[in-house]
MARBA-3410 file (N, C-alpha, C, O; in Angstrom, 1 decimal):
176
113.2,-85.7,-86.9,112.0,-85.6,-87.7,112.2,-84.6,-88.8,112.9,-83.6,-88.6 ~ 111.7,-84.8,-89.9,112.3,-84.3,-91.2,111.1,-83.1,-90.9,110.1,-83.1,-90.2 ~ 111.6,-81.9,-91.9,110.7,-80.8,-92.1,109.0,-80.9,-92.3,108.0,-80.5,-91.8 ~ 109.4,-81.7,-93.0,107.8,-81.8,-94.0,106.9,-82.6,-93.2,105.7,-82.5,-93.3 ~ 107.7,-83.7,-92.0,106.7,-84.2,-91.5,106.2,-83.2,-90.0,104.9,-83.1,-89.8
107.0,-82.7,-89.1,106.7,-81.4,-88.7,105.5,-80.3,-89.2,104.6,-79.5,-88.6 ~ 105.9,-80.7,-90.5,104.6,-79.4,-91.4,103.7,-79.8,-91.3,102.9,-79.1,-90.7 ~ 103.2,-81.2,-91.7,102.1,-82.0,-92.0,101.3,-82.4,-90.0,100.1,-82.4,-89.6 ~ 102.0,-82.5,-89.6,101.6,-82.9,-88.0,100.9,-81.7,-87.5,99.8,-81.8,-86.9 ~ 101.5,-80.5,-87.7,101.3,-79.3,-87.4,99.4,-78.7,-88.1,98.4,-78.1,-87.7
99.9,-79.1,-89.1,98.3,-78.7,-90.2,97.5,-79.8,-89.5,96.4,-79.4,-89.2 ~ 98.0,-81.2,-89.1,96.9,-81.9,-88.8,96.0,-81.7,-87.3,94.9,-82.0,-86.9 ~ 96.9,-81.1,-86.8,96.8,-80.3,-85.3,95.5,-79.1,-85.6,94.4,-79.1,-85.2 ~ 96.2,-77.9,-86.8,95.0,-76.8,-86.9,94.0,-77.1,-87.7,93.2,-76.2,-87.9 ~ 93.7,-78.2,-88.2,92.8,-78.7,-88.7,91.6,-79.1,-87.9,90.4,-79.0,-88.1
92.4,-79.8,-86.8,91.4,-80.7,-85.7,90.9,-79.4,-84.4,90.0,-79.5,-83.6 ~ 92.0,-78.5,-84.5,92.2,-77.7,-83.8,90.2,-76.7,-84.0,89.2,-76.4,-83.4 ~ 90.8,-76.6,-85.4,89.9,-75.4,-86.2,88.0,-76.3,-86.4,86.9,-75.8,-86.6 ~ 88.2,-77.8,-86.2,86.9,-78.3,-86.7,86.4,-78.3,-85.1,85.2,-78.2,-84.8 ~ 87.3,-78.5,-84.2,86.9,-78.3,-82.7,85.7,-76.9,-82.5,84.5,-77.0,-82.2
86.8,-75.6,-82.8,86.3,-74.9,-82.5,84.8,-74.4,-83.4,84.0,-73.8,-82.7 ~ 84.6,-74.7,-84.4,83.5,-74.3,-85.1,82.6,-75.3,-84.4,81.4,-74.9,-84.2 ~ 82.8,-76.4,-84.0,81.7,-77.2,-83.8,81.2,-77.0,-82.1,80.1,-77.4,-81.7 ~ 82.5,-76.3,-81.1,81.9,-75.5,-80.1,80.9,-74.4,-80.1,80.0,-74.1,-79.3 ~ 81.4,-73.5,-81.6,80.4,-72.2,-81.8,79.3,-72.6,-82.2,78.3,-72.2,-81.6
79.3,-73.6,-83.4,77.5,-73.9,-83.7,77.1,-74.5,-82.2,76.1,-73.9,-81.8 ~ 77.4,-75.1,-81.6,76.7,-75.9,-80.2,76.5,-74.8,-78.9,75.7,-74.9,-78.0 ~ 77.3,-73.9,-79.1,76.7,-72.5,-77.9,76.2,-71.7,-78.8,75.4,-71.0,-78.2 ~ 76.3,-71.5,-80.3,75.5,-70.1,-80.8,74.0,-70.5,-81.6,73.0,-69.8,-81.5 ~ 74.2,-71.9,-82.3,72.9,-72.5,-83.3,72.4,-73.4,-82.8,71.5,-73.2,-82.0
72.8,-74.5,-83.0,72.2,-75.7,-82.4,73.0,-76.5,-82.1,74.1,-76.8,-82.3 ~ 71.6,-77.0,-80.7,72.0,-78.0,-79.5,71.2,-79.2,-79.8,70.1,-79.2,-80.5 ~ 71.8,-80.2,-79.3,70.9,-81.9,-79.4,70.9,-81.9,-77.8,71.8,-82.0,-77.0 ~ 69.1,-81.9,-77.7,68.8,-82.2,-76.2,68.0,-83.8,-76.2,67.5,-84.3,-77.2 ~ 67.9,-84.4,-74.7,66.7,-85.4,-75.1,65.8,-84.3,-74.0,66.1,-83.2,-73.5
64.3,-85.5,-73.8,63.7,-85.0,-72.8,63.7,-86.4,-72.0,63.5,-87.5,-72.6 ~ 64.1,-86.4,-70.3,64.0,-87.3,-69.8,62.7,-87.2,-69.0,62.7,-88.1,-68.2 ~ 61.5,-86.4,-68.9,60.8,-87.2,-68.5,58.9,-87.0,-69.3,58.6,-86.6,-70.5 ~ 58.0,-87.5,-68.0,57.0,-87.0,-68.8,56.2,-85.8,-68.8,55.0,-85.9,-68.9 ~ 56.5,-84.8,-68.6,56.4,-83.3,-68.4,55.5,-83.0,-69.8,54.5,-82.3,-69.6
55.7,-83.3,-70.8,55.2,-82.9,-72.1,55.0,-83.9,-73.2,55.4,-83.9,-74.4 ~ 54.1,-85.1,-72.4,53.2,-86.2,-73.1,52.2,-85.6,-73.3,51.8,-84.8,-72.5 ~ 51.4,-85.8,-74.6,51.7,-86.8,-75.4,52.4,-85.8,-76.7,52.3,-86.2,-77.8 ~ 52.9,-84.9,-76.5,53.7,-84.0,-77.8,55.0,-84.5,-77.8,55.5,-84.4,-78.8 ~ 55.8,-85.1,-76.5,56.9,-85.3,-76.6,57.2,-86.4,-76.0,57.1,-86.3,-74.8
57.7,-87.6,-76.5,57.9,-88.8,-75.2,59.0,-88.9,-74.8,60.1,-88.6,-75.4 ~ 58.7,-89.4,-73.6,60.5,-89.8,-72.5,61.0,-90.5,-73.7,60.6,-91.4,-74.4 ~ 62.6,-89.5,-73.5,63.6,-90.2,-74.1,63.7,-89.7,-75.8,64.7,-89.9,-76.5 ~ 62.9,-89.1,-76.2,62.8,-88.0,-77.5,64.0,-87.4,-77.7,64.7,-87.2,-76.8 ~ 64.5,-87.0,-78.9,65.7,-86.1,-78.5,65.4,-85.2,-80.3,65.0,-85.8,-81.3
65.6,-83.9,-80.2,65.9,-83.1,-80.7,66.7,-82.0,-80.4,67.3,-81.8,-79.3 ~ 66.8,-81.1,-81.8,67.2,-79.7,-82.3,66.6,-79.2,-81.8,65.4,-79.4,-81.7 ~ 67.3,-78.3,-81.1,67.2,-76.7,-80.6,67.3,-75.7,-80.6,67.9,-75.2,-79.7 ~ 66.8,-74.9,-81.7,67.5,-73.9,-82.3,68.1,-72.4,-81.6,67.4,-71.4,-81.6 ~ 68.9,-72.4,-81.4,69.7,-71.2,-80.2,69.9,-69.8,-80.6,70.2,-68.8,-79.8
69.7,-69.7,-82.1,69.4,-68.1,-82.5,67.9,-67.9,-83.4,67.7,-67.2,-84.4 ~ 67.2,-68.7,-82.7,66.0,-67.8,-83.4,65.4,-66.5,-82.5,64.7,-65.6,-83.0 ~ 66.0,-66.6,-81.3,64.9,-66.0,-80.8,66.1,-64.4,-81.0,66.2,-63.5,-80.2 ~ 66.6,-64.5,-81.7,67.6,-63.2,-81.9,66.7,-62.4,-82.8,66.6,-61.2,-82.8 ~ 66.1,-63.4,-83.8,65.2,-62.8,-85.0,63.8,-62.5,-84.9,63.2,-61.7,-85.6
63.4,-63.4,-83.9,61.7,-63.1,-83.9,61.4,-63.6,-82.4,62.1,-64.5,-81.9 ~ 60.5,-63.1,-81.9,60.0,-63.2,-80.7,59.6,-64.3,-80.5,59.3,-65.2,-81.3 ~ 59.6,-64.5,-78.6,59.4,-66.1,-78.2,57.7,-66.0,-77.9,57.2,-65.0,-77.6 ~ 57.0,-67.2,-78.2,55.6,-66.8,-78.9,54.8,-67.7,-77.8,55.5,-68.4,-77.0 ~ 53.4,-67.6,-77.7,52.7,-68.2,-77.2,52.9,-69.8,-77.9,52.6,-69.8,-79.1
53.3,-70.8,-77.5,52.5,-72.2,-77.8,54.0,-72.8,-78.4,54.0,-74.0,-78.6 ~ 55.2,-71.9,-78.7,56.8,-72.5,-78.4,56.5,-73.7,-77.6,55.5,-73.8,-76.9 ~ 57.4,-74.4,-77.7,58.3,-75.9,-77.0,59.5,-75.0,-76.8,59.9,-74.7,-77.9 ~ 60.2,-74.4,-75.7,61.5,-73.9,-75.9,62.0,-75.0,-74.1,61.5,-75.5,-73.2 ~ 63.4,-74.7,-74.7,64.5,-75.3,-73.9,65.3,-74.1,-72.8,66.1,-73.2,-73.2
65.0,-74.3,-71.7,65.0,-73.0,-70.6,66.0,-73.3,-69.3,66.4,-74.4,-69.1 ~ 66.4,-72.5,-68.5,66.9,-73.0,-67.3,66.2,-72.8,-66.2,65.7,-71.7,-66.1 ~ 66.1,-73.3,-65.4,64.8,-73.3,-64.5,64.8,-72.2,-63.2,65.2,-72.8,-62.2 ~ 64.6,-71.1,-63.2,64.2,-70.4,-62.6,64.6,-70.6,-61.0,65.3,-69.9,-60.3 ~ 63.8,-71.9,-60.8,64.6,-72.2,-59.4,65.9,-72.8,-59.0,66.5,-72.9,-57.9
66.2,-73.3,-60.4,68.1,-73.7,-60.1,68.4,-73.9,-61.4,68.1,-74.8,-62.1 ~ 69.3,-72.5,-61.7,69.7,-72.3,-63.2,70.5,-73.3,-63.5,70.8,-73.3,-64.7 ~ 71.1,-74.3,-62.9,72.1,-75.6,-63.5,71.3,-76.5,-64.0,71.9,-77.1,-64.8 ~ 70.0,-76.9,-64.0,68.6,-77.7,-64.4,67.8,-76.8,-66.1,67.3,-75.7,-66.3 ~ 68.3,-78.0,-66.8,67.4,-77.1,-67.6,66.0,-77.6,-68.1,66.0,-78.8,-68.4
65.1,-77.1,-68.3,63.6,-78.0,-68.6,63.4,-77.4,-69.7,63.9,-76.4,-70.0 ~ 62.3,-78.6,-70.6,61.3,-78.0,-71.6,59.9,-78.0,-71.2,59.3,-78.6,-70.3 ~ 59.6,-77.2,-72.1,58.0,-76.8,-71.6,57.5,-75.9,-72.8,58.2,-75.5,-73.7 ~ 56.3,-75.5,-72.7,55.9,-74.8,-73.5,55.0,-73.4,-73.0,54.4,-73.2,-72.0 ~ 55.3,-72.5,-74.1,55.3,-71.0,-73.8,53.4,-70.6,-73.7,52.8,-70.4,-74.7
52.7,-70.7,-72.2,51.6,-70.3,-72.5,51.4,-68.6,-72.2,50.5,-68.0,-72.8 ~ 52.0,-68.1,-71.7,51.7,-66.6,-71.5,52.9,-66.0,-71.7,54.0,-66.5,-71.4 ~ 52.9,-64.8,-72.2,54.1,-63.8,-72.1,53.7,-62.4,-71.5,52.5,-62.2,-71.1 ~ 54.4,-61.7,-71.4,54.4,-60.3,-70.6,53.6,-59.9,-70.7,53.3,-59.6,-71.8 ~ 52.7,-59.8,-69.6,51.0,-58.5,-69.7,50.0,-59.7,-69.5,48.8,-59.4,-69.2
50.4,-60.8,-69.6,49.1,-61.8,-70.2,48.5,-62.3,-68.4,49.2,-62.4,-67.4 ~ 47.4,-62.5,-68.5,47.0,-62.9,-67.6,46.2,-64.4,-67.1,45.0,-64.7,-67.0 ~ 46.9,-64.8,-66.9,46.7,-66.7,-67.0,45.9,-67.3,-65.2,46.2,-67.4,-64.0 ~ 44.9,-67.6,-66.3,44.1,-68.6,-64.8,43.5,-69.8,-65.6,42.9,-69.8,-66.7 ~ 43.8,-71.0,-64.5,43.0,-72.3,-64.6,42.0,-72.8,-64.0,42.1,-73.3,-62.9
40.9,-72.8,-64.9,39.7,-73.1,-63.2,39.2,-73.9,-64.5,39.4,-73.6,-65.7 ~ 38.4,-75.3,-63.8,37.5,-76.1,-63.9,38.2,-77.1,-65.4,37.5,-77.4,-66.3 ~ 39.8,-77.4,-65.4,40.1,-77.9,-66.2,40.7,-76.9,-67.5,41.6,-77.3,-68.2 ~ 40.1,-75.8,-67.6,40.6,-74.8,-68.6,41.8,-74.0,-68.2,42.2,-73.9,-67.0 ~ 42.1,-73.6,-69.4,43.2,-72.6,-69.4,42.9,-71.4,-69.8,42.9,-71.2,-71.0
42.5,-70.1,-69.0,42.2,-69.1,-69.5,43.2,-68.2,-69.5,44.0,-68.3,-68.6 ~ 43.4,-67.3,-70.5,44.5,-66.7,-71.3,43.8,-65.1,-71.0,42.8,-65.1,-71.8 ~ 43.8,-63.8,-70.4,43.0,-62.8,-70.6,41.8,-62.9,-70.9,41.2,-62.6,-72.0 ~ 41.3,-63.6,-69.7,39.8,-63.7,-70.1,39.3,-64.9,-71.0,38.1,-64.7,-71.1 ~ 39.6,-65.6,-71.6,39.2,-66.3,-72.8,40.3,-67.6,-72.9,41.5,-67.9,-72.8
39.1,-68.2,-73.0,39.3,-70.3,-73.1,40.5,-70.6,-74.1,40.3,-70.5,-75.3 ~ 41.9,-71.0,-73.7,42.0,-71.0,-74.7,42.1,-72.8,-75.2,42.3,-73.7,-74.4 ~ 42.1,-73.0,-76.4,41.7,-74.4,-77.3,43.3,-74.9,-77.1,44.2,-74.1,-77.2 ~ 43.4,-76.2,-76.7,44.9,-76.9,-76.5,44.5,-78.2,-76.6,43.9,-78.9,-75.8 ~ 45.0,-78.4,-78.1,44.7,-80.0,-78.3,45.7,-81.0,-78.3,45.7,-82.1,-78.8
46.8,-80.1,-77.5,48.1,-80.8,-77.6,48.1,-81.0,-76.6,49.3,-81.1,-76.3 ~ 47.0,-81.2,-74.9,47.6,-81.6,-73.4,46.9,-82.9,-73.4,45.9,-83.4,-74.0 ~ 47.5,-83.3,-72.6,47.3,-85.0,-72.5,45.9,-85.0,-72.0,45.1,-85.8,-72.7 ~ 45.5,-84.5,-71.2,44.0,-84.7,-70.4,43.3,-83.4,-69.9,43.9,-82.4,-70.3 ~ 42.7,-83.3,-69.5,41.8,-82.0,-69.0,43.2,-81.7,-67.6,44.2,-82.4,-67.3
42.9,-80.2,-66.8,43.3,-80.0,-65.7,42.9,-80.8,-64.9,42.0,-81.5,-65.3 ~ 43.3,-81.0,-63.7,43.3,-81.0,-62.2,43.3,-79.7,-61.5,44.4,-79.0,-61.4 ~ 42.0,-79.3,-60.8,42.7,-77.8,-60.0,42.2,-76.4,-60.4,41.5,-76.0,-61.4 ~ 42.6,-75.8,-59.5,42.2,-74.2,-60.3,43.8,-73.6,-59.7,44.5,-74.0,-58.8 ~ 43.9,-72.8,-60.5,45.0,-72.3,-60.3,45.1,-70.4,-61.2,44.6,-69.8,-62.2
45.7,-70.1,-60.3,46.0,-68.2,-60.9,44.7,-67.0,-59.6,44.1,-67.3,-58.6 ~ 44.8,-66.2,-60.3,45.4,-65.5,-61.4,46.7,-65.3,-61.5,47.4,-65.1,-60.4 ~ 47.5,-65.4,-62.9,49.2,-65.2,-62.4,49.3,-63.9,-63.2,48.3,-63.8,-63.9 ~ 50.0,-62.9,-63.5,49.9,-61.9,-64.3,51.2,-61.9,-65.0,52.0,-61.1,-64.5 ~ 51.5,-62.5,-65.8,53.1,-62.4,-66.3,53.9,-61.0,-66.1,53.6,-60.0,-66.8
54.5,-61.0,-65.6,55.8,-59.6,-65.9,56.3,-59.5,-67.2,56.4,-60.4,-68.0 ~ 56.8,-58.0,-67.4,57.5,-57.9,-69.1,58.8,-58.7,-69.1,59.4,-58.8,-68.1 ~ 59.1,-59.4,-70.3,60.1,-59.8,-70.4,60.1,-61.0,-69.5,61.1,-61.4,-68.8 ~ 58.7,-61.8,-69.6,59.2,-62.9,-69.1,57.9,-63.8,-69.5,57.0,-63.2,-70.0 ~ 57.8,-65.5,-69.2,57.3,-65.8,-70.0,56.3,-67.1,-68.8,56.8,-67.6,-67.7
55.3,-67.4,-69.0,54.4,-68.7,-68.3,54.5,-69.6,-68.8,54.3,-69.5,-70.0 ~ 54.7,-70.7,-68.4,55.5,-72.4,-68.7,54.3,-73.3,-68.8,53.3,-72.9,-68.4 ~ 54.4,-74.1,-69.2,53.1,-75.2,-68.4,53.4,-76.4,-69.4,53.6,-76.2,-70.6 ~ 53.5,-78.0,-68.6,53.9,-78.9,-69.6,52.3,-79.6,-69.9,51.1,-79.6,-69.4 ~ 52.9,-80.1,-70.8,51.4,-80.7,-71.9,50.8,-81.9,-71.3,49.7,-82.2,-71.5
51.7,-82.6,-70.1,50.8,-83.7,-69.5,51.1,-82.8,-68.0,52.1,-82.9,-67.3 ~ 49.8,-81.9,-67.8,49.6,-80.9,-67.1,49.5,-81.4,-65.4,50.0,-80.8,-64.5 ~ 48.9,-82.7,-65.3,49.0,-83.2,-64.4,50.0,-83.7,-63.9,49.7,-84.4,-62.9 ~ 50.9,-83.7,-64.3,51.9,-84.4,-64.3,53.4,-83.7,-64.4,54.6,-84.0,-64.3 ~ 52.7,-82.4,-64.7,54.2,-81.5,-65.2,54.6,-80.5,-63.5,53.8,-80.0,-62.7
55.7,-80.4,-63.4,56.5,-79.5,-62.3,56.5,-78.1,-63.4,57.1,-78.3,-64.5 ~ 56.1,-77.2,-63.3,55.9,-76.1,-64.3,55.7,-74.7,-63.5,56.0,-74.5,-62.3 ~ 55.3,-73.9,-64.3,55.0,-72.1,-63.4,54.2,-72.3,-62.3,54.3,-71.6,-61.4 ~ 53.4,-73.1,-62.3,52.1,-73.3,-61.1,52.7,-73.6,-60.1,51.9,-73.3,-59.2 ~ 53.5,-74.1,-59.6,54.2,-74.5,-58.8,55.9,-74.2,-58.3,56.5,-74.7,-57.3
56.4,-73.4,-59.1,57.6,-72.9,-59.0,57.8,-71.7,-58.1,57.0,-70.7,-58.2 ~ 58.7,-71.7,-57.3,59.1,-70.6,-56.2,59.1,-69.1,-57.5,58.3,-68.1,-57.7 ~ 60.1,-69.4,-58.0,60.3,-67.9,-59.1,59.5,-68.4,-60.3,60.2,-68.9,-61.2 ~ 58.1,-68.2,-60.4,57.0,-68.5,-61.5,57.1,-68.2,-63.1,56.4,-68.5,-64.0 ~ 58.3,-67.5,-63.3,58.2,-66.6,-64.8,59.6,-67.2,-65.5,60.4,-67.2,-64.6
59.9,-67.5,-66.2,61.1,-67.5,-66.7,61.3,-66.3,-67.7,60.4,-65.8,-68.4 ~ 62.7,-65.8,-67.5,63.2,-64.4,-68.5,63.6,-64.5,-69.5,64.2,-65.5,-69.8 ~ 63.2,-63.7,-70.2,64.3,-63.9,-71.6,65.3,-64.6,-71.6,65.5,-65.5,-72.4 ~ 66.0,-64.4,-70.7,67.9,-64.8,-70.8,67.8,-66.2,-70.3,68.7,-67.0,-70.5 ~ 67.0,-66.4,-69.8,67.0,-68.0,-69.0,66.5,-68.7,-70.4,66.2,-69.9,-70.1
66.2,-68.4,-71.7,65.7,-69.4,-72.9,66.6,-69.6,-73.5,67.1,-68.6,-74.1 ~ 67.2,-70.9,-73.7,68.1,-71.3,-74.3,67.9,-71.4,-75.2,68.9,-71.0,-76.0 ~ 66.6,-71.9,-76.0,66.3,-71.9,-77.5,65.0,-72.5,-77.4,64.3,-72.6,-76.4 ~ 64.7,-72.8,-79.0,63.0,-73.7,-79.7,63.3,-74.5,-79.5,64.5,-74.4,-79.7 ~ 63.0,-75.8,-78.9,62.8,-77.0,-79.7,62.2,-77.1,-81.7,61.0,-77.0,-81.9
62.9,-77.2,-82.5,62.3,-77.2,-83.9,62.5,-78.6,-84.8,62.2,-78.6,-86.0 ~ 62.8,-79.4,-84.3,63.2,-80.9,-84.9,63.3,-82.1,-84.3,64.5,-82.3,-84.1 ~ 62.6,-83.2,-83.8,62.6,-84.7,-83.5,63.7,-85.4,-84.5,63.6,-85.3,-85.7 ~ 64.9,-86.2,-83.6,65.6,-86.6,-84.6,65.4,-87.9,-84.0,66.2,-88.7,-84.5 ~ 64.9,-88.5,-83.2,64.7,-89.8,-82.3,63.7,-89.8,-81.6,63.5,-89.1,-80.6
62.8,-90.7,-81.9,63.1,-92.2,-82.8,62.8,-91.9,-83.8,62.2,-90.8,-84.2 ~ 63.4,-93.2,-84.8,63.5,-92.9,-86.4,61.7,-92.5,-86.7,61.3,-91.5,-87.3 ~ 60.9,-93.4,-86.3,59.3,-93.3,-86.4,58.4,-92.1,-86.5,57.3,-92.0,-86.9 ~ 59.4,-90.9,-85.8,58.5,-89.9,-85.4,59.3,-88.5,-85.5,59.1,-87.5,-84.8 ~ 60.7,-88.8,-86.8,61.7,-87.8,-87.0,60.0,-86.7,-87.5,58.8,-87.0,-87.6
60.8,-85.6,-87.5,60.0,-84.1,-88.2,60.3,-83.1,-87.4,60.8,-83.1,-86.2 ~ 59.7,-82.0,-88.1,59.5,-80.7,-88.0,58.7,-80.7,-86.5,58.1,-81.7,-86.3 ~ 58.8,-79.7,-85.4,57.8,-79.9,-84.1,57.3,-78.5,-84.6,56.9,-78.0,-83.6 ~ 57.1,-77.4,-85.7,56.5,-76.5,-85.9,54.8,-77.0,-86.3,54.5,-77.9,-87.2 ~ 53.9,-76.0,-85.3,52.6,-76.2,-85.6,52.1,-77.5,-84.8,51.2,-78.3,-85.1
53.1,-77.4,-83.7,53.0,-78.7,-82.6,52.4,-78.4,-81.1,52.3,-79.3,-80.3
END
């Protein structure tokens, strides 16, 4: 094998080598493509949805009341779920007569599929950690029911911030 083709094989090696690795770091440091497989979070998200995840926001700004974030589940970190962020540290979350009370006070969720089932709480969040609850509430496996109730900071993998599937219903999931 002549020099030059040695050379050229070699660059085509650190080329593939080098687009490998950048596309490992955006996929553990920026963004992930998740779907959701079930109905935990109808009607905001349907089975089989798939978005952007964004994996360094929460480096910049705090994880907030009313997130869609992508988590590992508390009771078996190999499982990861989505859900959405109803209480954070200090907050005091109870459900009685179909509502969601947040510290005292009703709060408005025009993103859950149907009223409660149940009464449920008082739960008191711990610092540095966050209360779950999916949007088809009846239906969702979430903090109400979970052995270890809180998920931690470090268990959030990221936002959900983008629908890329189905073509019908691509967009933004901010203000969702």
């Amino acid at each position: 094998m002549s020099k030059n083709i040695k050379k050229e094989i070699l660059s085509w090696i650190f080329t593939i080598a080098l687009a490998f690795l950048i596309a490992l770091f955006i996929r553990t440091y920026v963004f992930e493509l998740v779907d959701v497989p079930t109905g935990s979070m109808l009607n905001t998200i349907q089975i089989n949805d798939k978005f952007i995840v964004n994996k360094f926001i929460y480096r910049f700004e705090p994880v907030k009341r009313g997130d869609i974030v992508v988590f590992r589940f508390p009771d078996d970190p190999k499982v990861n779920f989505v859900k959405r962020v109803i209480g954070i540290g200090g907050d005091v979350i109870e459900i009685k007569n179909g509502q969601l009370i947040r510290n005292g006070k009703v709060v408005k969720e025009p993103y859950i599929k149907e009223p409660m089932k149940g009464n449920f709480g008082p739960y008191v969040v711990p610092p540095g950690h966050y209360f779950m609850l999916g949007d088809n509430r009846n239906e969702s496996m979430d903090s109400r029911f979970w052995q270890h109730k809180y998920v931690s900071k470090d268990q959030i993998l990221g936002k959900i911030v983008f629908r890329i599937w189905p073509p019908d219903r691509i967009g933004s999931m901010s203000g969702k």
